[in-house]
KOLMI-646339 format. One record per residue (C-alpha): residue in three letters; x, y, z; residue number from 1. Coordinates in steps of 0.25 Angstrom, whole numbers. Layout:
BEGIN
(rec 'ALA'; (X; Y; Z); NUM)
...
REM end
This chain:
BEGIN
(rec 'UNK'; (6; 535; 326); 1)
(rec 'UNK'; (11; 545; 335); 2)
(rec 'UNK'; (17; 533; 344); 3)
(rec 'UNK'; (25; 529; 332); 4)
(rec 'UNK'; (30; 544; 328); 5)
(rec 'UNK'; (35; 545; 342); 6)
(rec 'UNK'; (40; 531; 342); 7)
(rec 'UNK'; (49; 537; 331); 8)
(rec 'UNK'; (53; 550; 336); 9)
(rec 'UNK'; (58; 544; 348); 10)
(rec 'UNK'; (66; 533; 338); 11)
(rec 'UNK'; (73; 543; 331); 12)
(rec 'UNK'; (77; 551; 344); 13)
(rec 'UNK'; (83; 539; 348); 14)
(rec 'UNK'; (90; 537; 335); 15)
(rec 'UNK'; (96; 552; 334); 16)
(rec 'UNK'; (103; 552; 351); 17)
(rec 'UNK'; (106; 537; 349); 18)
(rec 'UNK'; (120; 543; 350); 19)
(rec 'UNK'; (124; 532; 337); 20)
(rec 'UNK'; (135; 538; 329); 21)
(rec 'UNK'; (132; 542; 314); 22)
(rec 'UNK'; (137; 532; 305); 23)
(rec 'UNK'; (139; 540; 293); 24)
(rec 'UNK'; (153; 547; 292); 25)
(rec 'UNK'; (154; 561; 292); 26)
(rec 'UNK'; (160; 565; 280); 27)
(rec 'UNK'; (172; 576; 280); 28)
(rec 'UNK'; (175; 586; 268); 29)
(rec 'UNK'; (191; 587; 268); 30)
(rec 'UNK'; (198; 599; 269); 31)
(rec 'UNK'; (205; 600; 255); 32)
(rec 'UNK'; (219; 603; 256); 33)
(rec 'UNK'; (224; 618; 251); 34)
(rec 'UNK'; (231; 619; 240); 35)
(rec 'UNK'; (247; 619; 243); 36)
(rec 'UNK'; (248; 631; 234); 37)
(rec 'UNK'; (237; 639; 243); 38)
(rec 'UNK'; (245; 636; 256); 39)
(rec 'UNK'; (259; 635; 260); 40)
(rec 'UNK'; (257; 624; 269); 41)
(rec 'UNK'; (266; 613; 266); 42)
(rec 'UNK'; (259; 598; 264); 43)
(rec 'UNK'; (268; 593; 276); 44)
(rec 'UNK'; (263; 603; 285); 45)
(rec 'UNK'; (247; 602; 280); 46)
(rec 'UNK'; (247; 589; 287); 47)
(rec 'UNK'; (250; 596; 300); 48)
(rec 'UNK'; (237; 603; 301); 49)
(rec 'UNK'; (223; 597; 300); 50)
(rec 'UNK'; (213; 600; 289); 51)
(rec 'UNK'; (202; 606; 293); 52)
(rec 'UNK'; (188; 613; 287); 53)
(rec 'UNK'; (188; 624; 277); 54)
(rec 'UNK'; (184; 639; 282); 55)
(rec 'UNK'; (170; 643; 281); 56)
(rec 'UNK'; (166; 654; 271); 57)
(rec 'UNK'; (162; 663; 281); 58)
(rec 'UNK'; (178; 665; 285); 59)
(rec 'UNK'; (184; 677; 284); 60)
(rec 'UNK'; (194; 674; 276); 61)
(rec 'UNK'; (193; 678; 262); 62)
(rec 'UNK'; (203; 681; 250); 63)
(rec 'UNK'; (213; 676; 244); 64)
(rec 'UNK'; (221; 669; 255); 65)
(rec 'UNK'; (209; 664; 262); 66)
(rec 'UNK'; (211; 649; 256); 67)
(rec 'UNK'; (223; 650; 260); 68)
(rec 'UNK'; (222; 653; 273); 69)
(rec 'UNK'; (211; 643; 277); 70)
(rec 'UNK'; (222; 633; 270); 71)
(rec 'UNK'; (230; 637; 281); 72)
(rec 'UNK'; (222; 637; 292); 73)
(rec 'UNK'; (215; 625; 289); 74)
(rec 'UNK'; (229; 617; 293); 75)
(rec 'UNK'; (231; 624; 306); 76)
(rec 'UNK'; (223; 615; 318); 77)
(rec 'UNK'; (217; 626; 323); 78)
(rec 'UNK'; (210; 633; 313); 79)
(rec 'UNK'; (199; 628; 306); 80)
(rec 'UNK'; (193; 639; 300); 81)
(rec 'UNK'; (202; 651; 296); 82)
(rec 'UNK'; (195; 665; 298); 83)
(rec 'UNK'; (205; 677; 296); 84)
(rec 'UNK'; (221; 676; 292); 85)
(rec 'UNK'; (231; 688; 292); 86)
(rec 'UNK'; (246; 687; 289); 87)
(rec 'UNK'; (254; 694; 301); 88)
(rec 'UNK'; (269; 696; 302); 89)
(rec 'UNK'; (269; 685; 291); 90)
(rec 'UNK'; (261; 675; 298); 91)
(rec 'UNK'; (248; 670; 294); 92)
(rec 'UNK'; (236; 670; 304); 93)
(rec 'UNK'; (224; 664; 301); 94)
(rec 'UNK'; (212; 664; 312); 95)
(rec 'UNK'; (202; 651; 312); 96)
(rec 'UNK'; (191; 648; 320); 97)
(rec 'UNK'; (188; 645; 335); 98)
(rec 'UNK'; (201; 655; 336); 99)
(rec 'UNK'; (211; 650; 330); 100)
(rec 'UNK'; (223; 656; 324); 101)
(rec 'UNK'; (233; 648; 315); 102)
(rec 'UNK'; (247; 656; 309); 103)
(rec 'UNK'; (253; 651; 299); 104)
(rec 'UNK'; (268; 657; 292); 105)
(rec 'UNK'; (270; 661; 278); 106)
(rec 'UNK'; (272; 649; 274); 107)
(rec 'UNK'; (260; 643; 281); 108)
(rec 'UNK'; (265; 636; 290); 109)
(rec 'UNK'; (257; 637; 304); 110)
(rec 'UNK'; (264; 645; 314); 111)
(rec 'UNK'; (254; 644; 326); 112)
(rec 'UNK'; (239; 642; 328); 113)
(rec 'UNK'; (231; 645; 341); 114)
(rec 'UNK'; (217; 648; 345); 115)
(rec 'UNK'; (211; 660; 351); 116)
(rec 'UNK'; (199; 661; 359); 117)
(rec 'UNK'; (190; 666; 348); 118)
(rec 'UNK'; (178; 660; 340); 119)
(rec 'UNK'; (184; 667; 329); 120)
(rec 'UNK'; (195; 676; 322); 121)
(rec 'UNK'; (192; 689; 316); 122)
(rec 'UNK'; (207; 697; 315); 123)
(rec 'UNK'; (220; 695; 315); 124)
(rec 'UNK'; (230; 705; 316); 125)
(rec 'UNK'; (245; 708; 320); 126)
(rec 'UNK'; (247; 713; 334); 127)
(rec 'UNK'; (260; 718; 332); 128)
(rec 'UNK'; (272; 711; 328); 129)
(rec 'UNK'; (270; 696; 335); 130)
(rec 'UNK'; (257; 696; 338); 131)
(rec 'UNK'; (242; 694; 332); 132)
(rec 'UNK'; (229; 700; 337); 133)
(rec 'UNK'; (216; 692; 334); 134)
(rec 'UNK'; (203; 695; 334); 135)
(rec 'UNK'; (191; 688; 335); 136)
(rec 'UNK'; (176; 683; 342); 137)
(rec 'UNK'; (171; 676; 351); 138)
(rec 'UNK'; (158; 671; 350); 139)
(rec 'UNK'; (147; 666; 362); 140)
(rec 'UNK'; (135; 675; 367); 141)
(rec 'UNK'; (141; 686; 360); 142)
(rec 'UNK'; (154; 689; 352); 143)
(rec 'UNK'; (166; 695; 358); 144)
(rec 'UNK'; (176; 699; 351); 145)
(rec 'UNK'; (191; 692; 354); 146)
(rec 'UNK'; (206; 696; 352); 147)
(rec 'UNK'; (218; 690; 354); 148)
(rec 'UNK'; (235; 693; 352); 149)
(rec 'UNK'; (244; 681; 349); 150)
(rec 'UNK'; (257; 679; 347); 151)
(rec 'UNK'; (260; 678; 332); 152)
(rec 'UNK'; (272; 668; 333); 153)
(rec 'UNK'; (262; 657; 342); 154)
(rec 'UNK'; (248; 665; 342); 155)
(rec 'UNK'; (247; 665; 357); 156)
(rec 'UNK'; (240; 677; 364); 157)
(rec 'UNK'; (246; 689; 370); 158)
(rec 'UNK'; (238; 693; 381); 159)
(rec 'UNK'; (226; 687; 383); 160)
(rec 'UNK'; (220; 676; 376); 161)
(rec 'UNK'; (208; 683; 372); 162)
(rec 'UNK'; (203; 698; 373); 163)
(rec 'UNK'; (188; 700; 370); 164)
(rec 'UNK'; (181; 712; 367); 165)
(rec 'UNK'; (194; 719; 363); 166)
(rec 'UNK'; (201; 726; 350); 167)
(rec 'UNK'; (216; 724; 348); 168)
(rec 'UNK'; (221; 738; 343); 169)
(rec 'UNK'; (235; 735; 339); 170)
(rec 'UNK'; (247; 737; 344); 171)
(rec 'UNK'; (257; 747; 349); 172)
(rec 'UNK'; (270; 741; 354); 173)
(rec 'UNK'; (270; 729; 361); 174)
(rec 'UNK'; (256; 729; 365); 175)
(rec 'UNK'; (243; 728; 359); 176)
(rec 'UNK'; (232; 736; 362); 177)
(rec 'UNK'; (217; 731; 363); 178)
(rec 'UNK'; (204; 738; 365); 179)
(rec 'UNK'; (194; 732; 374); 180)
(rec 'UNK'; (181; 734; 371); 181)
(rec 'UNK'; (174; 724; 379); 182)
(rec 'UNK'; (161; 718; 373); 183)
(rec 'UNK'; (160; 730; 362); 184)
(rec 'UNK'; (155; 740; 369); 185)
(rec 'UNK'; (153; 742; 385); 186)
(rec 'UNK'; (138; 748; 387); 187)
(rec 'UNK'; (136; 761; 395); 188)
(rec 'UNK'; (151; 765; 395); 189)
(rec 'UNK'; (160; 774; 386); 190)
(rec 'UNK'; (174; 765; 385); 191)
(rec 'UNK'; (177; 765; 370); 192)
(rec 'UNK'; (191; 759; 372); 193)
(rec 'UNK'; (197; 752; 381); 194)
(rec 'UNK'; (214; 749; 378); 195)
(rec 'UNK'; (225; 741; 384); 196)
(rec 'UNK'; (236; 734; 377); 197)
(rec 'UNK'; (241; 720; 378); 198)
(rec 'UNK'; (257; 717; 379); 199)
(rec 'UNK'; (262; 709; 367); 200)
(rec 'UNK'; (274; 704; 375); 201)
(rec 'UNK'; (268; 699; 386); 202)
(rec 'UNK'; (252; 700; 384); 203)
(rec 'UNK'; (253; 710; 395); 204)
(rec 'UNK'; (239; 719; 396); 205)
(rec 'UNK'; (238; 734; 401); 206)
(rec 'UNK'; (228; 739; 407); 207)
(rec 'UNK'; (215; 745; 400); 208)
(rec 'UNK'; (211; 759; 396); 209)
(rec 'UNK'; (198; 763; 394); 210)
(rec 'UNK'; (198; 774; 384); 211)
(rec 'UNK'; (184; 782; 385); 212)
(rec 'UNK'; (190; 796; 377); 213)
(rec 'UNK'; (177; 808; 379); 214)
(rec 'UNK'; (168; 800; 386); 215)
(rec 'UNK'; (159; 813; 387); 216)
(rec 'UNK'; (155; 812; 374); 217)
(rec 'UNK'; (152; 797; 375); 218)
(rec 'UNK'; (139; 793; 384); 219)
(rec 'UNK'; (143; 779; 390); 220)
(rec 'UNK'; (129; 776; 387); 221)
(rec 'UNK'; (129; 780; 375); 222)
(rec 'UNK'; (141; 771; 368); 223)
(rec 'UNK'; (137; 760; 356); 224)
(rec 'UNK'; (142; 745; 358); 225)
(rec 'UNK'; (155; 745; 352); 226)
(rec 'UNK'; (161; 755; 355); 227)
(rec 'UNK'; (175; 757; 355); 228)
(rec 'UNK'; (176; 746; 343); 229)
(rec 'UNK'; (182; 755; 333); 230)
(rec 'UNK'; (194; 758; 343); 231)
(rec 'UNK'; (208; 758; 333); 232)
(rec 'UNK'; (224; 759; 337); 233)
(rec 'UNK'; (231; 765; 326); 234)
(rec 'UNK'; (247; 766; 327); 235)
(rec 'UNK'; (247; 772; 343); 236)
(rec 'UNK'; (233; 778; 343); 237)
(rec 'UNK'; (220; 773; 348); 238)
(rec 'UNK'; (206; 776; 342); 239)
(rec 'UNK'; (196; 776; 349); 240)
(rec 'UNK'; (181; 777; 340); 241)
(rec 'UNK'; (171; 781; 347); 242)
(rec 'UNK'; (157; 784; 340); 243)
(rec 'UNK'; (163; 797; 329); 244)
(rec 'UNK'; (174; 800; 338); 245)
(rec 'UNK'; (188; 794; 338); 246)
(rec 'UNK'; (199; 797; 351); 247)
(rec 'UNK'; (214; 795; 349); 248)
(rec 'UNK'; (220; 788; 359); 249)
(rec 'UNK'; (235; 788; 360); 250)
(rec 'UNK'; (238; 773; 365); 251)
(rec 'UNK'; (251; 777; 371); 252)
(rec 'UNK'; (243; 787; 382); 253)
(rec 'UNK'; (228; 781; 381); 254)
(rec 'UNK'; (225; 791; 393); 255)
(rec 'UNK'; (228; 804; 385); 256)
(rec 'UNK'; (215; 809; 380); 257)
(rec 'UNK'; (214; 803; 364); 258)
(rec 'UNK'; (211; 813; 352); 259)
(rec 'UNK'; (197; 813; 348); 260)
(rec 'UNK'; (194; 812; 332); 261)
(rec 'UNK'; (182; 815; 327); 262)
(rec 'UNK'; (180; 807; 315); 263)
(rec 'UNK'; (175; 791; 314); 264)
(rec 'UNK'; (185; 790; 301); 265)
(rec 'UNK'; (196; 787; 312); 266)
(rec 'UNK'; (191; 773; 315); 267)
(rec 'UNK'; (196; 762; 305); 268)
REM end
């Protein structure tokens, strides 16, 4: 009896990694077309881009708009699940899975599409007046935070490709100003901020300034993960948060000594 069991288990081992392809098809749902009164995309031009899978229910998108933008998206090449959409300078960018980035005009016609080196999307927002700054993660051993400036007009970066560990502040002027913060947080040492600024024209990068404002009343030993993380550029001045106590940096002069504000209230 137990010759025969074996006898069968090694038949059906045999069967299973015989390496003979299934001989039932696989059977596809369609992607239903959106309705031409939901999207501006022409029926000539619908044939340009390839259909592809609906966005999962766990997609940031919500609201009103949201069929519509996965209508969109859903015919760019690139993208096959939307994530987050923002309307800039009258451009609409939608951010997609695996990294991609699709902009489409207002009367949706696509623009451009790229691909950033990030597992996923999270924020879009204007970087001035011809740029984009995008946020996102990266996810392996650990998750790591991305950021990236494109170009509006062909959604190719300025600068570097991809800066991890690091906050985009805004702009002043032609350049725009990042904090890195490396890994959320550096162990045993009081650095809350750390600035340099990245040149719109020619993606030109200056040199870094640690910002470590009363470091008396900070043990190094003594600082949480994260910190730094509530770090704000509002108009010319930078805010640096740190634990109940908030310093005011002038970014035009980051070496004079900032105005220390007592209050929490002052972080967004």
């Amino acid at each position: 009896m137990a010759r025969c069991f074996a006898a069968a288990i090694v038949a059906l081992g045999l069967t299973a990694c015989s390496g003979r392809a299934r001989t039932q098809p696989i059977h596809t749902t369609p992607t239903p077309q959106a309705d031409a009164r939901s999207s501006s995309v022409s029926m000539a031009e619908q044939g340009r881009f390839a259909p592809v899978d609906r966005a999962p229910s766990s997609s940031p998108l919500v609201g009103a708009m949201a069929a519509r933008y996965r209508a969109l998206a859903s015919r760019a090449r690139p993208c096959r699940f939307a994530q987050i959409a923002n309307r800039i300078h009258g451009t609409l960018f939608i951010g997609c899975s695996a990294g991609s980035i699709v902009a489409f005009d207002t009367r949706g016609d696509l623009l451009a599409s790229a691909n950033v080196r990030m597992d996923g999307i999270t924020s879009i927002v204007s970087a001035g007046s011809r740029e984009i700054a995008i946020s996102g993660y990266n996810d392996g051993a650990s998750l790591r935070n991305g950021l990236a400036i494109l170009r509006v007009r062909n959604l190719r970066p300025v600068g570097p490709k991809l800066i991890e560990d690091s906050t985009f502040l805004g702009v002043i002027g032609d350049r725009a100003y990042i904090d890195d913060w490396c890994c959320f947080g550096r162990p045993n040492e009081y650095r809350p901020a750390t600035i340099y600024s990245i040149s719109l024209k020619n993606g030109s990068e200056s040199r870094p300034v640690d910002l470590t404002p009363d470091p008396q009343a900070h043990p190094a030993n003594m600082q949480p993960l994260g910190q730094g993380e509530h770090n704000y550029l509002k108009r010319r001045y930078l805010y640096v948060v740190v634990g109940p106590i908030t310093y005011r940096y002038n970014m035009m002069d980051l070496a004079r000594r900032p105005r220390r504000m007592f209050t929490p209230k002052t972080s967004p």
